[in-house]
Structures are given as C-alpha cells and as structure tokens.
C-alpha positions in Angstrom: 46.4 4.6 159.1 44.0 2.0 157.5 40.1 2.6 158.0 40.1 -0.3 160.8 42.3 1.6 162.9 40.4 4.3 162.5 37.7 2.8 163.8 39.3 1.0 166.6 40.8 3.7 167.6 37.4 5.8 167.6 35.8 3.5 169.1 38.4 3.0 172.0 38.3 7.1 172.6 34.8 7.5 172.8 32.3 5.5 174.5 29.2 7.1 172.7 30.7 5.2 169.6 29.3 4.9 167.2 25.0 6.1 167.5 25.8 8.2 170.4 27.9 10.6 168.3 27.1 14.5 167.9 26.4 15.3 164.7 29.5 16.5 163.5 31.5 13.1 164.4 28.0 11.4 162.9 27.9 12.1 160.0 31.7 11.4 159.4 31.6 7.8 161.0 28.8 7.1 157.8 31.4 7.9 155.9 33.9 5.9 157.5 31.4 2.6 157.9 30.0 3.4 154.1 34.3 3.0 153.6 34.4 -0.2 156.0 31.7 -1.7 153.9 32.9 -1.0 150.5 36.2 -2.9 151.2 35.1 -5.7 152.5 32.5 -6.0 149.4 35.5 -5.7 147.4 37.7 -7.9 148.7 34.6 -10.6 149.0 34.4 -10.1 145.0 38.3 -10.4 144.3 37.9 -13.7 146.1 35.5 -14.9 144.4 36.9 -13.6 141.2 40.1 -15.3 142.1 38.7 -18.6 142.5 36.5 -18.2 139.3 39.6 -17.6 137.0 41.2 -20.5 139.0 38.5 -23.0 138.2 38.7 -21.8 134.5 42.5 -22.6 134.3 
C-alpha cells in the first residue's frame, strides 16, 4: 500500500479524518502527512533536477 492509499482509505473510514482523530490515530496521521509531504518535496526536486541536467546537455 503506498501512503496515498493510506490516506484515502483513512479518510474514507472515518469521518473525524483527519483533526477530529483521538490521539492515538493523531499522532500517527502526523506521521503519515509529515510522509505525504516529504514525497512530494522530493519528487518536486527530482523534477527540477531532471530539467536542470537536461538544460546542461
């Protein structure tokens, strides 16, 4: 399961998704979004990594 679907799924299952949480789900879904976000930072660099060493060819 990839962290999207994860998260869809969650989301899907529980209506108090994700600020309603108790605080053992909480605390988790940080970790999960702190995940979400550190992916897509990544990709957005190896983009823009991609396209630098393409313009340099």
């Amino acid at each position: 399961k990839s962290l999207r679907d994860i998260e869809k799924n969650w989301k899907k299952d529980d209506p108090r998704y994700p600020d309603e949480l108790p605080d053992d789900d909480f605390y988790p879904q940080l970790t999960l979004q702190l995940g979400l976000e550190r992916l897509a930072a990544t990709l957005a660099w190896c983009d823009k990594s991609i396209a630098r060493i393409d313009r340099r060819s």
